[in-house]
Backbone as CSV, one residue per row, in Angstrom:
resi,resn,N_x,N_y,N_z,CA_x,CA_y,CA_z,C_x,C_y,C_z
1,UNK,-23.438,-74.777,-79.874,-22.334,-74.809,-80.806,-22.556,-73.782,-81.907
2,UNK,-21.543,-73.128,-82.171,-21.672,-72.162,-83.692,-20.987,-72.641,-84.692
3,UNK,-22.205,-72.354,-85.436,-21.645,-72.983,-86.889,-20.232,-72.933,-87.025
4,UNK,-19.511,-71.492,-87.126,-17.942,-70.938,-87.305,-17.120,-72.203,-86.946
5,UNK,-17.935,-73.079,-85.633,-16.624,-73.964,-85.128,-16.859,-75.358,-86.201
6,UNK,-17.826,-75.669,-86.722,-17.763,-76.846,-87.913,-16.988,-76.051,-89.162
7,UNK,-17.711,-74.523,-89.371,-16.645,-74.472,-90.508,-15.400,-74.138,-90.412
8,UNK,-14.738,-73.691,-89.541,-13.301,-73.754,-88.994,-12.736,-75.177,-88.917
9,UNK,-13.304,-76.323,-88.262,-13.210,-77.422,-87.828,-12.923,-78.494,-89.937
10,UNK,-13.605,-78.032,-90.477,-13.761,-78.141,-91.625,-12.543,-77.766,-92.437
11,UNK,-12.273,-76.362,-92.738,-11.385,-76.017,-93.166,-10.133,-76.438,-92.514
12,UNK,-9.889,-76.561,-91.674,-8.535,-77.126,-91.125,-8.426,-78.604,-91.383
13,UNK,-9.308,-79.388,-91.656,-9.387,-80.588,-91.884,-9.102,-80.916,-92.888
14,UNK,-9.832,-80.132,-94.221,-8.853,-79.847,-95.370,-7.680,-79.356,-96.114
15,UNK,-6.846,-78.557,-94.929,-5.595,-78.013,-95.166,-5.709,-76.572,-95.897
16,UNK,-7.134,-76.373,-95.594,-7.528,-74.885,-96.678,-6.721,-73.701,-95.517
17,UNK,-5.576,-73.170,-95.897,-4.820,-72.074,-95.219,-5.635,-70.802,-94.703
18,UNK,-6.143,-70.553,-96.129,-6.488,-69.153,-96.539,-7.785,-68.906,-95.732
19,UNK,-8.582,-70.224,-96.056,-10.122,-70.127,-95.186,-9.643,-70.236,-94.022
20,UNK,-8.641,-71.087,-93.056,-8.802,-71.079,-91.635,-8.420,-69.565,-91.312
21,UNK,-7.439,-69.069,-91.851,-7.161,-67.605,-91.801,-8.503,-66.549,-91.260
22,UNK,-8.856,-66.504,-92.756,-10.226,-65.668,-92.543,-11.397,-66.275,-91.567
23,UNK,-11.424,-67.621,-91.363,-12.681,-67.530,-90.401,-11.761,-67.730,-89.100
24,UNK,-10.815,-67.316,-88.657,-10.260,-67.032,-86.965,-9.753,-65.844,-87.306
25,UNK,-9.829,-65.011,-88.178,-9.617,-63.393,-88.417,-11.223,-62.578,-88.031
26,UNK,-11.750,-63.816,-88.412,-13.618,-63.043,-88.467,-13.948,-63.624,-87.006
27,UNK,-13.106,-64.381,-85.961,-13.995,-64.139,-85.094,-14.088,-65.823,-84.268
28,UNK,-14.178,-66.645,-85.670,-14.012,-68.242,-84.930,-13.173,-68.490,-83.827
29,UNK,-13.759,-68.937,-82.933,-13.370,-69.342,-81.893,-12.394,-70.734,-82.298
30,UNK,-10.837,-70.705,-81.987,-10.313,-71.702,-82.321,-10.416,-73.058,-81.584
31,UNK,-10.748,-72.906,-80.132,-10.610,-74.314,-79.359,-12.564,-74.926,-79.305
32,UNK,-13.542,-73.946,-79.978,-14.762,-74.641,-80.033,-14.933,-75.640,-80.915
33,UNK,-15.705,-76.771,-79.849,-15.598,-78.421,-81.005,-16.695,-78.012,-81.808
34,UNK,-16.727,-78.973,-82.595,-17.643,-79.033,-84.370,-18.562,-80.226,-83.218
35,UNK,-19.152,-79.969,-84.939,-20.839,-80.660,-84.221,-20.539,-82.311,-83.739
36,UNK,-19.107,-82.797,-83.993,-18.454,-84.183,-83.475,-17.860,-83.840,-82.388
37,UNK,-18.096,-83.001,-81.832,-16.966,-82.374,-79.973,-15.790,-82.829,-80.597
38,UNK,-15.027,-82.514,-81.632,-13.420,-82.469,-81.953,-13.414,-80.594,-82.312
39,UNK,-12.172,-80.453,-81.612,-11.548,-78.997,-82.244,-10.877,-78.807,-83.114
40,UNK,-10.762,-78.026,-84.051,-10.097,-77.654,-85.191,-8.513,-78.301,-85.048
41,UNK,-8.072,-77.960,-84.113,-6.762,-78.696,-83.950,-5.990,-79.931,-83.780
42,UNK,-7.363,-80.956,-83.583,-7.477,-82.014,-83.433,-8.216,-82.432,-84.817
43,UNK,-8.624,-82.168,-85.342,-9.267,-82.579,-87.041,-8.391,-81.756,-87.788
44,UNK,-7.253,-80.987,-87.689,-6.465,-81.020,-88.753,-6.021,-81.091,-89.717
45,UNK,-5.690,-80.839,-91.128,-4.925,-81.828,-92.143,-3.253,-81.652,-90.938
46,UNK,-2.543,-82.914,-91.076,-1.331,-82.829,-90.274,-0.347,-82.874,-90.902
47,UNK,-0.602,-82.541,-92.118,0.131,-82.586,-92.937,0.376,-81.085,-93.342
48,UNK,-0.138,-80.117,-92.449,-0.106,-79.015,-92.991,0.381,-77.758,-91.591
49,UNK,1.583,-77.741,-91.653,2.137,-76.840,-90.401,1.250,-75.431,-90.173
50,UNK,1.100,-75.265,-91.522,0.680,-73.614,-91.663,-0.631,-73.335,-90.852
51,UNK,-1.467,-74.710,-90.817,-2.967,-74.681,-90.271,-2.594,-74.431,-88.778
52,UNK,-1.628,-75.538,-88.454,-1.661,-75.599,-87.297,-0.726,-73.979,-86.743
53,UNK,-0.244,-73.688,-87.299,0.320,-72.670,-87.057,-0.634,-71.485,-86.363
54,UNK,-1.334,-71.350,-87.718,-2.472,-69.993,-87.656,-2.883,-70.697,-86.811
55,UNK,-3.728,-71.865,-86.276,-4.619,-72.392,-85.184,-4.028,-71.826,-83.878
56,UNK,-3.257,-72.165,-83.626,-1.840,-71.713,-82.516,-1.882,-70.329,-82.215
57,UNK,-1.952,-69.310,-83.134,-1.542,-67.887,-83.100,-2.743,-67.449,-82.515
58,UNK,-3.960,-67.998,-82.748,-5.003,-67.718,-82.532,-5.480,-68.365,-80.818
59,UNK,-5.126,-68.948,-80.482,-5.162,-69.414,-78.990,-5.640,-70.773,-78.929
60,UNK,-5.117,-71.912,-80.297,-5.487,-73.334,-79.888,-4.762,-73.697,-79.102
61,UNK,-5.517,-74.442,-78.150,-5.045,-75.141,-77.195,-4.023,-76.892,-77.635
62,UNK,-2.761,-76.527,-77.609,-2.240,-77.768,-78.385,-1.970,-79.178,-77.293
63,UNK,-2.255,-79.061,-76.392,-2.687,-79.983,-75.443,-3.912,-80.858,-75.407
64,UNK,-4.851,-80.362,-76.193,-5.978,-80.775,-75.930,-6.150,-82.374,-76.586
65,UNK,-6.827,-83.258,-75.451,-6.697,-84.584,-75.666,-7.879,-85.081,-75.811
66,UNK,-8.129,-86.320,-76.782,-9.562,-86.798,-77.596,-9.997,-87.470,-76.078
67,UNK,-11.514,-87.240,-76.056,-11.270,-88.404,-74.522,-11.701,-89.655,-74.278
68,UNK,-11.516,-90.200,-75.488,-11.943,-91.487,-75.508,-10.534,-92.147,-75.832
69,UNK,-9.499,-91.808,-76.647,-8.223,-92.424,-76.423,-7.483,-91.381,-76.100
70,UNK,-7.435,-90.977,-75.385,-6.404,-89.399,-74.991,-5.097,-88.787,-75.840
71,UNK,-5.604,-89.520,-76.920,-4.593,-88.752,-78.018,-4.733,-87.492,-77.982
72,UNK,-3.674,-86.846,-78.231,-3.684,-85.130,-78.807,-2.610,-85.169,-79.737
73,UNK,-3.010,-83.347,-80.328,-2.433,-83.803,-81.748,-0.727,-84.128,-81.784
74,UNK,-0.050,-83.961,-80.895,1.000,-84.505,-80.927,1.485,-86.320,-80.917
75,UNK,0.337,-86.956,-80.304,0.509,-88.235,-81.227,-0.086,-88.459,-82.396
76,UNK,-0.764,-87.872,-83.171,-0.908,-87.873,-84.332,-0.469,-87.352,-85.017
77,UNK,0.323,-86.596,-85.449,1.944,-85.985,-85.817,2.784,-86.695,-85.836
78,UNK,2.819,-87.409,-84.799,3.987,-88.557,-84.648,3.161,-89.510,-85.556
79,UNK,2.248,-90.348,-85.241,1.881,-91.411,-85.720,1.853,-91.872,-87.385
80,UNK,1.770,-90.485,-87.689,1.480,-90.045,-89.292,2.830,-89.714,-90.301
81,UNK,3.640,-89.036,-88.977,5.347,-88.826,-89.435,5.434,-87.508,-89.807
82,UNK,4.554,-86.262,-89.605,4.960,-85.109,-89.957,5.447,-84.521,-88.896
83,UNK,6.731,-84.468,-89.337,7.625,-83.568,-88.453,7.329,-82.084,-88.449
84,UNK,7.354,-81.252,-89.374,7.506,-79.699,-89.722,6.059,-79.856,-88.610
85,UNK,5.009,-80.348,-88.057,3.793,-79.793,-87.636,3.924,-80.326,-86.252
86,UNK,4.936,-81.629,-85.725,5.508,-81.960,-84.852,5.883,-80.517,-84.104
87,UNK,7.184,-80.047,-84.828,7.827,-79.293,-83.958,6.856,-78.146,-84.046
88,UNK,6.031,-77.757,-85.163,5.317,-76.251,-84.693,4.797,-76.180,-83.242
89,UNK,3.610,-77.891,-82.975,2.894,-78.154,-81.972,3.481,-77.896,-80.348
90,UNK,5.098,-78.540,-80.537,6.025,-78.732,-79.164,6.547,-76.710,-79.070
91,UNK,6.697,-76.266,-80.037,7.071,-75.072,-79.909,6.006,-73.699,-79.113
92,UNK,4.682,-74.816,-79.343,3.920,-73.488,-78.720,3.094,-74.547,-77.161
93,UNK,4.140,-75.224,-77.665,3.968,-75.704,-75.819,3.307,-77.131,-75.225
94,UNK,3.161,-78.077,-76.655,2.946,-79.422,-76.750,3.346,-80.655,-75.938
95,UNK,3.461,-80.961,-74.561,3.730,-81.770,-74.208,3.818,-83.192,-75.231
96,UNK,5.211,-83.369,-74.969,5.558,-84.626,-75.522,5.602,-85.945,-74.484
97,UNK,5.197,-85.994,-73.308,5.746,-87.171,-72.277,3.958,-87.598,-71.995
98,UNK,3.254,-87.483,-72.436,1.982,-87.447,-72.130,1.061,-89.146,-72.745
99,UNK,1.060,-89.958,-72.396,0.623,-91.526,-72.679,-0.606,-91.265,-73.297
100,UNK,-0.813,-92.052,-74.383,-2.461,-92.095,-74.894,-3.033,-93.161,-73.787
101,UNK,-4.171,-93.797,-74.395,-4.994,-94.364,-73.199,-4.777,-95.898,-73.076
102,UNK,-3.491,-96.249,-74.553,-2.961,-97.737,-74.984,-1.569,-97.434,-73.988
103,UNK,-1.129,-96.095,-73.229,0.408,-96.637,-73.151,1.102,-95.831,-73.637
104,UNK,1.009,-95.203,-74.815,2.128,-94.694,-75.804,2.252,-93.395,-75.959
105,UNK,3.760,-93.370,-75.553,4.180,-91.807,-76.033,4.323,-91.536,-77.589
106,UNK,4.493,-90.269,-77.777,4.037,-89.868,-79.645,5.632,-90.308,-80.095
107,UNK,6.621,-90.627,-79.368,8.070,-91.365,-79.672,7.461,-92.656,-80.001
108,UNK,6.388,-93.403,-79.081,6.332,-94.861,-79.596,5.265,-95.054,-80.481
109,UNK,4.853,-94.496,-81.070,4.283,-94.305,-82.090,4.923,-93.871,-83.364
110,UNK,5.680,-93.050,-83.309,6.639,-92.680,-84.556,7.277,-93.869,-84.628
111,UNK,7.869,-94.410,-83.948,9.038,-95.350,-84.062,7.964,-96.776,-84.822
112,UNK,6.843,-97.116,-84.021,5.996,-98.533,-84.769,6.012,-98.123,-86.293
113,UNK,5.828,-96.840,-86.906,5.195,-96.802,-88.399,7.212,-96.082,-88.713
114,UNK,8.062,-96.198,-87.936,9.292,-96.291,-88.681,9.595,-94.932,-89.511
115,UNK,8.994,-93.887,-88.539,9.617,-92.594,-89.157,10.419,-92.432,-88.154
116,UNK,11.539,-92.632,-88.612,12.564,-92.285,-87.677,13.408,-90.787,-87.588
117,UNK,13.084,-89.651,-88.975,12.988,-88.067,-88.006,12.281,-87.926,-87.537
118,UNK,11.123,-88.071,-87.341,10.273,-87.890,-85.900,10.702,-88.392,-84.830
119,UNK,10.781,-89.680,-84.920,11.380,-90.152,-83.597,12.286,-89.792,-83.064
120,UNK,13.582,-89.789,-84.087,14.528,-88.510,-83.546,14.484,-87.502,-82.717
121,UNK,13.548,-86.796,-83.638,13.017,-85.460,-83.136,12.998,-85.227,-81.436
122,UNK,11.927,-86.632,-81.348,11.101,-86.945,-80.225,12.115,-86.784,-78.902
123,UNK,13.300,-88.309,-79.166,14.343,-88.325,-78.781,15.033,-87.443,-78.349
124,UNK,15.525,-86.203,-79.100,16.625,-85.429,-78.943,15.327,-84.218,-78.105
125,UNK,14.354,-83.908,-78.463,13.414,-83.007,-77.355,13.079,-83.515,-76.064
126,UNK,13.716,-84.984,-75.656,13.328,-85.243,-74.601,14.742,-85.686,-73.811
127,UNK,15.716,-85.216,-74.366,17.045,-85.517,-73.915,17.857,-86.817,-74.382
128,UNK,17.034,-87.407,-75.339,17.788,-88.496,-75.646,17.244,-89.952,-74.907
129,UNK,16.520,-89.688,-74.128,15.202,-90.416,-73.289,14.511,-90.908,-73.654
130,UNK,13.427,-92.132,-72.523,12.922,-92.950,-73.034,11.648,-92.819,-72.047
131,UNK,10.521,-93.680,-72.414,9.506,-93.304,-71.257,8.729,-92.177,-70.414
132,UNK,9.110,-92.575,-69.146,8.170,-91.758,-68.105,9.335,-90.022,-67.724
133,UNK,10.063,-89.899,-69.109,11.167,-88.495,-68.423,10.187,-87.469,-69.070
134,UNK,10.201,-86.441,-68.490,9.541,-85.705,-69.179,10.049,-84.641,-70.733
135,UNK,9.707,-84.344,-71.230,10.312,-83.725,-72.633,10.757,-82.660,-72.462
136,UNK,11.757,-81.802,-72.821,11.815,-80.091,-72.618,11.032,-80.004,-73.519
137,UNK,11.086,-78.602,-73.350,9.640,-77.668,-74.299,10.275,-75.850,-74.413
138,UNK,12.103,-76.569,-74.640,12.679,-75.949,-75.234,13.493,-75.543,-76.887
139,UNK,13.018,-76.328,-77.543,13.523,-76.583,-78.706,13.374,-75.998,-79.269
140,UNK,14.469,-75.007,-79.181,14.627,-73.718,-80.472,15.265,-73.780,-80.949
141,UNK,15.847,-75.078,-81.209,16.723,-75.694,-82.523,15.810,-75.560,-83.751
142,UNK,15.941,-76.527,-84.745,14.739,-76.714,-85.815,15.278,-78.664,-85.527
143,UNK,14.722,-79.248,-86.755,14.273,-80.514,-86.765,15.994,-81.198,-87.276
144,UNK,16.428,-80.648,-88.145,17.667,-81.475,-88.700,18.670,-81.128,-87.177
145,UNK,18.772,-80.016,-86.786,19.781,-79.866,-85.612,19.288,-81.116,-84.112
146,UNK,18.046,-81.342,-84.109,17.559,-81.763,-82.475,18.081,-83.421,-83.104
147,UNK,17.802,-83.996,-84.499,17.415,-85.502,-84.662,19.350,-85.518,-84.410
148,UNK,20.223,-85.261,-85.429,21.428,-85.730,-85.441,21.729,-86.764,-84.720
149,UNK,22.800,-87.315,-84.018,22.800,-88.557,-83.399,21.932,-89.530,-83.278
150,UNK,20.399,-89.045,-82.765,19.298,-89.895,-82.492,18.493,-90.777,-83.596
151,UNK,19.060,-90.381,-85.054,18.261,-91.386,-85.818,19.364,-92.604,-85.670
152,UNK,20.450,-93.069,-85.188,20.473,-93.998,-85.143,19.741,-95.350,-84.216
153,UNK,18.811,-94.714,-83.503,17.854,-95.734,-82.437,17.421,-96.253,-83.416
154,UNK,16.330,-95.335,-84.287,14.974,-95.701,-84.834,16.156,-96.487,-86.409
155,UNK,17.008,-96.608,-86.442,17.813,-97.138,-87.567,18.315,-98.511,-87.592
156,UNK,18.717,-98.628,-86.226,19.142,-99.759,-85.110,17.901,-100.972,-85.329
157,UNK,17.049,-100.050,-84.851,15.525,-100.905,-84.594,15.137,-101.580,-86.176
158,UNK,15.190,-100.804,-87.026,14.494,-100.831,-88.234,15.592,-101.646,-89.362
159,UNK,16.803,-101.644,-89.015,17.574,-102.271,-89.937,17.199,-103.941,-90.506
């Protein structure tokens, strides 16, 4: 393991922009795990599109699943409710139809903690669907155009 991937793994965890920048400008390997076998993209702040962004540009793998509950970061996006890092993730090629190791798509997860633009989101990227359909991994809408109609599920549910 090289150091670069704890301090990459690090800085992205803190939402530090500027440092993940410069250490995958200098060379960090973006998909090498930290000294916990998690990758930068998976330790995250998820609250922060821009990380995941630069992570992305740089060749993170946004598929990549924990393997002890097969989360990837797209159910934790969902789970947490950040949309803006939602759609960065599905835009560079995030499978959304993909079950953690409980069952759950990153839709049924948004929907338990009741963010319902995400779920939306989820919804309208997967046709308005439920389950085992698979998601497009076309959405070159943005987030207010894909949810429209669809927050009334997660509204329905939650009323």
């Amino acid at each position: 393991m090289e150091p670069s991937a704890d301090w990459l793994a690090t800085a992205a965890a803190r939402g530090r922009v500027e440092e993940v920048r410069a250490l995958l400008e200098a060379g960090a390997p973006p998909n090498a795990p930290n000294s916990y076998g998690r990758r930068p993209i998976q330790v995250m702040m998820m609250g922060s599109a821009r990380v995941a962004e630069l992570l992305l540009l740089h060749g993170a793998e946004p598929n990549c699943a924990d393997p002890a509950t097969l989360t990837r970061p797209v159910h934790d996006a969902a789970r947490e409710g950040f949309l803006d890092t939602l759609v960065v993730l599905h835009r560079a090629g995030a499978r959304l139809d993909v079950r953690d190791a409980w069952g759950r798509l990153p839709v049924d997860l948004a929907e338990e903690r009741s963010h319902c633009d995400v779920a939306g989101y989820l919804r309208a990227a997967a046709g308005g669907t439920t389950g085992s359909s698979p998601a497009r991994t076309d959405a070159a809408e943005g987030p207010s155009e894909m949810i429209g109609s669809h927050l009334w599920v997660c509204r329905r549910r939650h009323a």
